[in-house]
N, C-alpha and C positions, 0 to 999 in steps of 0.2 A: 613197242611198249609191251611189256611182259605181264600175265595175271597180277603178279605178286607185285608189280608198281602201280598196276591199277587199284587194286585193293587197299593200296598206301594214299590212293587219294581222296578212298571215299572218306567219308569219316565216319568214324567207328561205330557211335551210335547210329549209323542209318545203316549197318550190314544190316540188320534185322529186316529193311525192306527187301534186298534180295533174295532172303529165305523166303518171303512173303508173297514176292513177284513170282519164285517159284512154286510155288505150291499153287498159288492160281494161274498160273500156266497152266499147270495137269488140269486143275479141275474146266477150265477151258477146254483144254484138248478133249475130254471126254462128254463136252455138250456137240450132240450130233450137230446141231446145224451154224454151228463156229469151223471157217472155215482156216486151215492152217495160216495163213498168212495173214489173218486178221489179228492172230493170237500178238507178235510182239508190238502191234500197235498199240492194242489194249494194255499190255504192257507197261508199256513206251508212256501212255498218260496216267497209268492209276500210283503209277512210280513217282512221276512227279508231283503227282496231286499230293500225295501221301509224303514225301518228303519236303516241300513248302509246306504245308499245315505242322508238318514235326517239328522243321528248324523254327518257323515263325511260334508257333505254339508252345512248344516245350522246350526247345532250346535255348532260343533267344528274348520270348517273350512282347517280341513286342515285331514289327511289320514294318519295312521299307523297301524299295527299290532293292536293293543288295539282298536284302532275308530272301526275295523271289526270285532273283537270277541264280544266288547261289543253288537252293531248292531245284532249278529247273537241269543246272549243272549235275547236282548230285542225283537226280532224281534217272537222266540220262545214262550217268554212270552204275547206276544197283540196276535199271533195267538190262543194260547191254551185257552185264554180269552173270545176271538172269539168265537171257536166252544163249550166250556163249556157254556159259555152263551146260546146261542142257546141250546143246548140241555138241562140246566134248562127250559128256557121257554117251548118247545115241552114238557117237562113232565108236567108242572103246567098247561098248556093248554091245548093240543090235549088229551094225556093220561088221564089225569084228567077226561076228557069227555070219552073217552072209560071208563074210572072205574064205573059212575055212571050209564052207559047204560046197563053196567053186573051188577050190583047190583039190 
């Protein structure tokens, strides 16, 4: 499954949590005593929390079995967005630069 089918699945009004998810990633990664791998867990749940309270609250209005699984679906989906993102960038960037310094 390719970027561009994933991002066809989230739904449109919840890309705003994967810009969200990113930028508390950085500020994550810049608390000294978070340690790398704790970072997409955290992630992983402030995603979902944050997209159940959106669908159930502002979308739908109203709270049932389906508003929280979808939620938990979507919420799965803007975080692994999240951290996939980032970690293309870190390789097209930083890595990129180690390759040319070994070469």
């Amino acid at each position: 499954m390719s970027m561009e089918q994933v991002l066809q699945v989230i739904r449109p009004e919840l890309l705003i949590v994967v810009v969200v998810c990113y930028c508390l990633g950085l500020f994550l990664k810049n608390i000294p005593h978070i340690k790398d791998w704790v970072i997409p867990f955290a992630l992983l749940i402030s995603s979902i929390i944050m997209c159940v309270l959106y669908i159930g609250l502002v979308i739908e209005k109203t709270w049932s079995f389906d508003i929280v699984f979808i939620g938990i679906m979507q919420g799965i989906l803007c975080a692994s967005v999240s951290v996939f993102g980032n970690e293309i960038l870190k390789q097209i960037t930083y890595k990129r630069d180690i390759d040319k310094r070994r070469s």
